[in-house]
C-alpha positions as CSV (number, residue, x, y, z in Angstrom):
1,X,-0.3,-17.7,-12.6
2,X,-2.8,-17.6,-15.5
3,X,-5.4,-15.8,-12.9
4,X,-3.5,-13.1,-12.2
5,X,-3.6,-11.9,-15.7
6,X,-7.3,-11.9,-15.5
7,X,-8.8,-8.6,-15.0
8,X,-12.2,-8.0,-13.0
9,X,-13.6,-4.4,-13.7
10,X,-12.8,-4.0,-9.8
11,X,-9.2,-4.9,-10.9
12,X,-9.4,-2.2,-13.6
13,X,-10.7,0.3,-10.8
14,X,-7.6,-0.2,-9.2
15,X,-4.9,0.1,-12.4
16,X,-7.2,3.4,-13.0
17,X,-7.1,4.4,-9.3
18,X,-3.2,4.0,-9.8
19,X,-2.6,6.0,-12.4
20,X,-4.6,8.4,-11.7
21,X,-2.9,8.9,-8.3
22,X,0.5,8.9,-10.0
23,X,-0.4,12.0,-12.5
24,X,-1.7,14.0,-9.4
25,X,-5.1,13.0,-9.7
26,X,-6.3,12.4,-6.4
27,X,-10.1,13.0,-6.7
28,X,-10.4,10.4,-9.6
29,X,-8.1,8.1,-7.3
30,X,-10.1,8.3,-4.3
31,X,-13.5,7.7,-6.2
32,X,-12.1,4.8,-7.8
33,X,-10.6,3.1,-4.9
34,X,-13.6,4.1,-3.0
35,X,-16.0,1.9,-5.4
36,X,-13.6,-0.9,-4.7
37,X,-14.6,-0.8,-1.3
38,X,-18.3,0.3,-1.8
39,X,-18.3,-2.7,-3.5
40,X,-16.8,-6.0,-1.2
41,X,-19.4,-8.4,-1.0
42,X,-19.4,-8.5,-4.5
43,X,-17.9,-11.8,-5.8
44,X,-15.8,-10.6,-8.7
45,X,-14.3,-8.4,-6.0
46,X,-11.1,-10.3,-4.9
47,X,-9.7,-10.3,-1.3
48,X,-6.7,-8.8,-2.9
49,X,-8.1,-6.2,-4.3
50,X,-10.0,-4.8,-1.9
51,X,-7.0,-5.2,0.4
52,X,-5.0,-2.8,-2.1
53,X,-7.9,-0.7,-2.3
54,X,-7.8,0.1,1.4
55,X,-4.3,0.7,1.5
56,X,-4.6,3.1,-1.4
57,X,-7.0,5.5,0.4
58,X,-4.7,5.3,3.2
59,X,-2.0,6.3,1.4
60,X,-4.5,8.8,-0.7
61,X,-5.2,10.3,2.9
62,X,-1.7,10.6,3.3
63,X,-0.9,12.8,0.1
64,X,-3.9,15.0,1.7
65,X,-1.9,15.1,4.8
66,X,-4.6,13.9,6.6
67,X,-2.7,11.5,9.2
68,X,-6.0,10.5,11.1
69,X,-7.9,9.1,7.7
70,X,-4.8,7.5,6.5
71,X,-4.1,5.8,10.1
72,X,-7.7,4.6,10.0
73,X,-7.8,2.8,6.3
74,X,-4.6,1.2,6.7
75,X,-5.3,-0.2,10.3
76,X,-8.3,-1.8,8.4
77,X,-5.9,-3.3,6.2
78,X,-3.4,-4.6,9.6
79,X,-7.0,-6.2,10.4
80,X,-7.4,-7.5,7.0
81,X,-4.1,-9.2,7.1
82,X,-4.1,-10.7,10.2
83,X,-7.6,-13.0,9.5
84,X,-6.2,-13.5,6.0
85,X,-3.1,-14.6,7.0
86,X,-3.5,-16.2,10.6
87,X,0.3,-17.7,10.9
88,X,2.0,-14.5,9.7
89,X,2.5,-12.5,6.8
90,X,4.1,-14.4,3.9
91,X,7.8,-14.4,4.6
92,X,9.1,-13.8,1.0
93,X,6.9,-10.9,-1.7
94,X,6.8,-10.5,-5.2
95,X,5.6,-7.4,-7.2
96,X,4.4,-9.6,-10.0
97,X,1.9,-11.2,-7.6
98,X,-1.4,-9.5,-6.9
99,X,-1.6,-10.6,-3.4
100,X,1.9,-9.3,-2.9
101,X,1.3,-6.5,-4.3
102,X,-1.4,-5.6,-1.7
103,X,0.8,-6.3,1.0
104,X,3.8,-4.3,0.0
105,X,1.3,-1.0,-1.0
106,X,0.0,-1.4,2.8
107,X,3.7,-1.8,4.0
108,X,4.9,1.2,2.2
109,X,1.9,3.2,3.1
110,X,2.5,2.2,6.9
111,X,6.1,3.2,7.3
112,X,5.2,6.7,4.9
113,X,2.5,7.1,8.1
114,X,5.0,6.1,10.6
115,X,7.5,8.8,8.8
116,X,4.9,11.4,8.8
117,X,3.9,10.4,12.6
118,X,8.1,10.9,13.3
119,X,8.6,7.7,14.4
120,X,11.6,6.6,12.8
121,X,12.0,3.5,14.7
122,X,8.7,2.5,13.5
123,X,9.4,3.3,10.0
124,X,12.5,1.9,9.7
125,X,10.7,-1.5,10.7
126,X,8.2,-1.6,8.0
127,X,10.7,-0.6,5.4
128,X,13.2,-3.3,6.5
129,X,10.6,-6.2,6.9
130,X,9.6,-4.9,3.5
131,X,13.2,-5.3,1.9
132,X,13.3,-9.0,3.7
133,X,10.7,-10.4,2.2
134,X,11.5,-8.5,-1.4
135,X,14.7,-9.5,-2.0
136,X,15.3,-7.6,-4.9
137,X,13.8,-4.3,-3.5
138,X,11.3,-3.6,-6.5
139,X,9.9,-0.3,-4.1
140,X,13.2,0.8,-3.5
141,X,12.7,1.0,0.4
142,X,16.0,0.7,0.3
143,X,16.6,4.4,-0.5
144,X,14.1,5.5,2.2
145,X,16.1,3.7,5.1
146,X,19.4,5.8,3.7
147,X,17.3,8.7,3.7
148,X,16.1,8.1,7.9
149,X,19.4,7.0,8.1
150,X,21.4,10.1,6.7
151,X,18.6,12.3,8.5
152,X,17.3,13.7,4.8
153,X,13.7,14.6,4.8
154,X,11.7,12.6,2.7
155,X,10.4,16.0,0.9
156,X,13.8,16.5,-0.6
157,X,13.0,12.7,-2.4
158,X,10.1,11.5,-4.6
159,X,7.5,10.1,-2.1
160,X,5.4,8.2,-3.6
């Protein structure tokens, strides 16, 4: 979709936020996904975005290791979901989709959580509802269910 290739400047907050969080940078993440969400009632800021935005200060929170913060901003997002999507969660995700991509970023960053939290069972869910609905496993969950599965600690991997 023509939209989708569209970029708001909260949309550019976000590829920035990214990147930034992938070189290590987690100050200059946080403070751009924080201005995301400084900034929702503002009409070039898209549902999905903001949605993503949440679940990447979750999943900020848990690089810091702080389980409670994460838990908290990706809760918002569970809330988010469910009046966004009243009938369910979309049964089949693609990473080339905005919207998607929000929603697999919040599921990764809730089974990380649920890993972190040791609840396995828990994780395992959210990584396997994660490979169902992307088919072709562009996250690589797939790997991270081997890893709970063969009992090797996620440290021993790439985690994010």
């Amino acid at each position: 979709m023509l939209l989708d290739y569209l970029k708001t400047k909260y949309r550019e907050l976000l590829d920035e936020g990214w990147a930034a969080y992938e070189m290590g940078n987690l100050r200059k993440a946080e403070k751009h996904f924080s201005e995301i969400v400084a900034n929702e009632d503002d009409q070039d800021n898209s549902p999905s975005t903001i949605l993503e935005a949440h679940a990447a200060l979750g999943i900020v929170n848990l690089r810091h290791r702080d389980l409670f913060e994460a838990n908290r901003w990706l809760q918002e997002c569970m809330y988010m979901i469910e009046r966004r999507y009243p009938d369910g969660m979309p049964k089949t995700l693609n990473w080339k989709q905005h919207d998607d991509r929000a929603l697999m970023r919040v599921m990764v960053g809730l089974g990380h959580l649920a890993y972190e939290k040791h609840d396995l069972h828990r994780a395992r869910s959210y990584y396997e509802t994660l490979i169902k609905a992307d088919k072709k496993d562009e996250l690589g969950m797939r790997r991270y269910l081997d890893a709970i599965e063969q009992g090797i600690p996620f440290a021993d991997m790439e985690f994010f």
